[in-house]
N, C-alpha and C positions, 0 to 999 in steps of 0.2 A: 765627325770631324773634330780634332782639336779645338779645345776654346780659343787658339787665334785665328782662326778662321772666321770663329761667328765673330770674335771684336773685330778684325778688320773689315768684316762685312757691315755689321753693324755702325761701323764709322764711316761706311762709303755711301751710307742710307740714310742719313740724319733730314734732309730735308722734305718737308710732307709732298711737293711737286713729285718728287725723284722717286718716294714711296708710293705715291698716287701710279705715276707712269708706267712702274716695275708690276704692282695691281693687276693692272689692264696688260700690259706686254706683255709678263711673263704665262697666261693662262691664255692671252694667244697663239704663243708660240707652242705649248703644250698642244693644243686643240688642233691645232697645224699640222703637226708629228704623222695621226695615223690619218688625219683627212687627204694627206696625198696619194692614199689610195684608192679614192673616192672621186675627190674631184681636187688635180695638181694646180689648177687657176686660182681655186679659192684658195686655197692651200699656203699658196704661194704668197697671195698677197695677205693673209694671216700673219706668216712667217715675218715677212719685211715689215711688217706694221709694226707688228710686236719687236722686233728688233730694233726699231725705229725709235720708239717709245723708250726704250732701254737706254739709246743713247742718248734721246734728249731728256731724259732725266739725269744723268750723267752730267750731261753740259749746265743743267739748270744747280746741279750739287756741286758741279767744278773740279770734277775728281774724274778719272779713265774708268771705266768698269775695272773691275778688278779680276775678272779672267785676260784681261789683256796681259799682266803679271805672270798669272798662276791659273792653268786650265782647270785647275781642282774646282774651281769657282763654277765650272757651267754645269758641274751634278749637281 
């Protein structure tokens, strides 16, 4: 990815909450991926957790995610 990519990201990340919550969300949403082959219940509420977490670190940074912009951001 271009270096504006990582500075925009990087400035959408500055608060430790917002890093904390991306931590935990983003590795459940990961984990969530192939487990809905497995079992779609858990799965499911992995996803939304972890989604969840994304955006209230978001709200605590005061900033939109930045794939709401530009989908390049959810590789």
């Amino acid at each position: 990815m271009p270096d504006s990519f990582i500075d925009n990201y990087k400035a959408k990340h500055q608060h430790p909450l917002n890093q904390l919550t991306h931590s935990v969300g983003i590795p459940l949403i990961v984990v969530s991926l192939p487990l809905f082959f497995l079992s779609w219940r858990w799965a499911l509420v992995l996803f939304a957790v972890g989604w969840a977490l994304q955006f209230i670190g978001h709200a605590i940074e005061g900033n939109r995610p930045a794939f709401l912009k530009n989908p390049l951001y959810l590789l």
